[in-house]
C-alpha positions in Angstrom: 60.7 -9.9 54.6 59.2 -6.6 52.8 60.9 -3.7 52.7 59.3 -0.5 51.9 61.1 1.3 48.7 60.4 5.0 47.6 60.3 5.2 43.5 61.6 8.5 42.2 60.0 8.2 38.5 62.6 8.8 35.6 61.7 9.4 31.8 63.2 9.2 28.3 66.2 11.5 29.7 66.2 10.6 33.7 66.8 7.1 35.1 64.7 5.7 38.1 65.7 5.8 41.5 64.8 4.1 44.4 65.4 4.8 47.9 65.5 2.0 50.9 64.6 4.2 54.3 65.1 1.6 56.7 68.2 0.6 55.6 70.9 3.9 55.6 72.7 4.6 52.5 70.5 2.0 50.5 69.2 3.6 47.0 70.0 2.1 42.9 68.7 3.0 39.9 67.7 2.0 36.6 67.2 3.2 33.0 63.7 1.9 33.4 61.3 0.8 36.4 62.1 -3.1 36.2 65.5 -2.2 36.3 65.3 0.0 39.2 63.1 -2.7 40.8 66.0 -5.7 40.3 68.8 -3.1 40.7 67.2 -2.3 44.9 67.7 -6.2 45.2 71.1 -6.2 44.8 71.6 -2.7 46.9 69.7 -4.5 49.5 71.7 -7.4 49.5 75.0 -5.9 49.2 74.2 -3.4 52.3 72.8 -5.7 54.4 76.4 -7.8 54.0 78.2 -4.8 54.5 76.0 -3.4 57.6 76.3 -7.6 59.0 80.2 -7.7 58.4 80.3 -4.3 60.5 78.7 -6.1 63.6 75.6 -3.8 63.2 72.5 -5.0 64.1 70.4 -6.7 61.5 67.9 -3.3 59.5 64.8 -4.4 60.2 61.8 -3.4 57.6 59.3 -0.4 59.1 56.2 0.3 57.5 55.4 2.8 54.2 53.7 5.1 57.0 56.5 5.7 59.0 58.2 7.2 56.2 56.1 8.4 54.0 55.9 11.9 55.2 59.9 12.2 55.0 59.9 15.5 53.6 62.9 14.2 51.3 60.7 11.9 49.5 57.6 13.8 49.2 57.3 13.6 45.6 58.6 9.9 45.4 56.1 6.4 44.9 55.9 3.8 47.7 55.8 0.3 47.4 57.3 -2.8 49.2 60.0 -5.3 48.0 60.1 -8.8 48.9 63.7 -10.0 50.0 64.7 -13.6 50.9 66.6 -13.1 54.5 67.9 -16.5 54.6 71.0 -16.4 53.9 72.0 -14.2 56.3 71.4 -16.3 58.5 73.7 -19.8 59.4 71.0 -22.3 60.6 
């Protein structure tokens, strides 16, 4: 499943951020973008647990377009993340 993720780009003195719309409360960071990018996995993970453990309903991706013109991440990058659902799920 692909998640949209908004990049906020760091620098020598600034880490990364990323931010994960469809899924509330979802952001990490990193020192540099690949560690931002493998940091989100684990936020993703660990929030989707924690909103499933809750008895909320399962955050289902939405597209780059539906968010992009969130005032809050006007400055930000967009891309998509792939995350393995699976084991979420009891088959």
């Amino acid at each position: 499943m692909r998640y949209p993720i908004a990049i906020e780009l760091g620098d020598e003195r600034y880490a990364y951020g990323v931010v994960v719309p469809d899924i509330e409360g979802c952001f990490s960071a990193g020192d540099t973008l690949d560690e931002a990018l493998i940091n989100v996995h684990e936020a993703i993970d660990m929030m989707i647990e924690l909103i499933l453990e809750d008895g909320k309903p399962f955050p289902m991706p939405t597209s780059i377009e539906k968010n992009i013109n969130d005032p809050d991440l006007k400055w930000f990058v967009w891309t998509t993340v792939d995350v393995d659902i699976s084991r979420f799920y009891c088959f």
